[in-house]
Structures are given as C-alpha cells and as structure tokens.
N, C-alpha and C positions, 0 to 999 in steps of 0.2 A: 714256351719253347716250340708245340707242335704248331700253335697259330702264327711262330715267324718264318718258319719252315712250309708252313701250306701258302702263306701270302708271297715268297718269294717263287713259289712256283708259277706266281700270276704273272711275272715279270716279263717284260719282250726277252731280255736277253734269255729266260727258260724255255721262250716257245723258238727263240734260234736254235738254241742247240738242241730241240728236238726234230725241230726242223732237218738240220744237220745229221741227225743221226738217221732218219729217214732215208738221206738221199747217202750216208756210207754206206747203210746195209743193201741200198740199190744196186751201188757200184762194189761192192762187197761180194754179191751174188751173180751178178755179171761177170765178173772175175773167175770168180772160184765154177761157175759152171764152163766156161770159155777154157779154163785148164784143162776142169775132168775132159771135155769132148776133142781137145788137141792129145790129150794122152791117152785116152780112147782112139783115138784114129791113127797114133802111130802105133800102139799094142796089135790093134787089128794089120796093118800095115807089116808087122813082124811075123804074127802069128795069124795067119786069114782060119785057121782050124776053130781057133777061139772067140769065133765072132759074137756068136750066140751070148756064151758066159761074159766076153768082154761086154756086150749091151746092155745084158740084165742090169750088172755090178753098176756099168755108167749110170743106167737110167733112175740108179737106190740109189747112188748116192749127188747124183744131180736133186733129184729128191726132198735129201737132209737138206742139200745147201738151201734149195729153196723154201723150204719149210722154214731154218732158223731164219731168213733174209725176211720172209713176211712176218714171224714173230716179232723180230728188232720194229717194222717198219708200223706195226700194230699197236707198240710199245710206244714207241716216238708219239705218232698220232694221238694217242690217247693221253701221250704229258702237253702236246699241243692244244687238243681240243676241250680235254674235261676239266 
C-alpha cells in the first residue's frame, strides 16, 4: 500500500500539480498582500492620526501572508523535486 502511494508520487501528473500549487500560493500571496496594502492606504486615508499603528499591523500581517505563501511554495517544490 505505502510502495503504491510513494510510486504515484513519481508520476508527471504529481510533479503538475505541485507545480500548480507553487504557482496558487504565488498568486495567493500576491493577492492577499495587494489587499492588506489597498486597506492600509484607505484606513490611513480615513484616519492620517493612525498611521504609525496602521503600518505596524500592515507590515505583521503582510508578514504572515508571506511566510504561509513560501511555506505552500517549499511544500510544492519538495513534492516536485524529492
């Protein structure tokens, strides 16, 4: 059972879709930072008092996104490559 499960991982169609998954969590993080800094710049745009706190919070959680986006894309690679 585990030797038909590791052989199928050798398959083209496994290294597509890690392929694929590589290039969602690219465009995944693209995304999701392109929000935070359009919601960041209208908050700021509301409240110019809160710029400071508004940046910090931006810049943590631009951060996370990018940190889970290179995990996904570390993940994918390594069902590609190993």
């Amino acid at each position: 059972m585990l030797q038909d499960v590791l052989l199928a991982a050798d398959t083209p169609a496994a290294n597509g879709i890690a392929a694929a998954g590589a290039g969602l969590a690219a465009i995944g993080a693209g995304i999701g930072i392109g929000r935070i800094g359009g919601s960041a710049l209208e908050s700021i745009a509301r409240q110019p008092e809160a710029l400071n706190d508004i940046r910090s919070n931006m810049i943590l959680a631009a951060a996370l996104v990018e940190g889970a986006a290179f995990f996904a894309m570390v993940i994918a690679l390594l069902v590609l490559f190993v």
